[in-house]
N, C-alpha and C positions, 0 to 999 in steps of 0.2 A: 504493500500500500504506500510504504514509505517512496519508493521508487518510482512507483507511478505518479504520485504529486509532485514530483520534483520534475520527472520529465513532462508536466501538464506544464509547470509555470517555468520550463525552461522554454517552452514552447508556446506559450503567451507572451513571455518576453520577446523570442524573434519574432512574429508577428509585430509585437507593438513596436520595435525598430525598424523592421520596414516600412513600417508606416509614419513613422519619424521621416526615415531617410527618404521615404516618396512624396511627403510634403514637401521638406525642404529643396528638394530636387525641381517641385513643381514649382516654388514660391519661388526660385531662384530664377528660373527658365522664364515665367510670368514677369519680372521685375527686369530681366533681364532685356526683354523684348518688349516692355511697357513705351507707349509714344505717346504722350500729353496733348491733349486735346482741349482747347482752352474754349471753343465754341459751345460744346454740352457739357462743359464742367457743371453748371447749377441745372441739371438736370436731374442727376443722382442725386440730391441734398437728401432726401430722404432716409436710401441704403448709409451715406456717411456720414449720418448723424448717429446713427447706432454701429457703427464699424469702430474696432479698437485700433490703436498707431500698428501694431502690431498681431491682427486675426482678431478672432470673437475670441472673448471670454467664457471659459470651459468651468466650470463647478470639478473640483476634487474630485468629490464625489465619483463622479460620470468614467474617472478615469479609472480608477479603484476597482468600478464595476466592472467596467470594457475588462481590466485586466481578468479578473475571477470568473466571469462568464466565457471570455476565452479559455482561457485554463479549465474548466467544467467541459469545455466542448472539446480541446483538447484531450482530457482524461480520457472520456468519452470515445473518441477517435481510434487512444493507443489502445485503450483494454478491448475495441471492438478488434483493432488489427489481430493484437497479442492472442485474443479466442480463436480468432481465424486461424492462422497461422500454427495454431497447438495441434487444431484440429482437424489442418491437412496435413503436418509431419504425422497423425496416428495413421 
C-alpha cells in the first residue's frame, strides 16, 4: 500500500510539472509573439479589469485538490495495471 501511494503522488507530481512547464512554455510563446494594438485597446476593459499582472488568481485550495485527485486516479490506474498484468503472467 505503502508503494502504491508513493508511486500515485510521484505521478501526480509529473503531471503537475508538465503542466507547469506547458504553461510557461505557452505564456512564453504568447508574450513572445504579443503585437500591441492600440486601436481596440479599450475594448477588453472588461476581461482586464478582473485579469491579474501576472494570470488569475488560483485559491490553494484548488491546487491541493488537483494534486490528490490526481494521485487517486493515479493509484487507480497502477493497481488496475498491477491486476492486469499479475493476471496475464498466471
Amino acid at each position: 500500500m505503502k508503494r502504491l501511494l508513493i508511486k500515485a503522488s510521484i505521478f501526480s507530481a509529473a503531471i503537475h510539472v508538465i503542466y507547469l512547464l506547458w504553461i510557461v512554455g505557452y505564456s512564453w510563446f504568447v508574450t513572445r509573439n504579443y503585437v500591441p494594438d492600440i486601436a481596440d485597446a479599450y475594448e477588453n476593459i472588461a476581461y482586464l479589469q478582473n485579469e491579474v499582472t501576472f494570470g488569475f488568481v488560483i485559491h490553494p485550495v484548488y491546487t491541493i485538490l488537483s494534486f490528490i485527485i490526481i494521485a487517486i486516479i493515479g493509484a487507480l490506474g497502477i493497481q488496475f495495471y498491477d491486476s492486469f498484468r499479475l493476471k496475464r503472467a498466471q
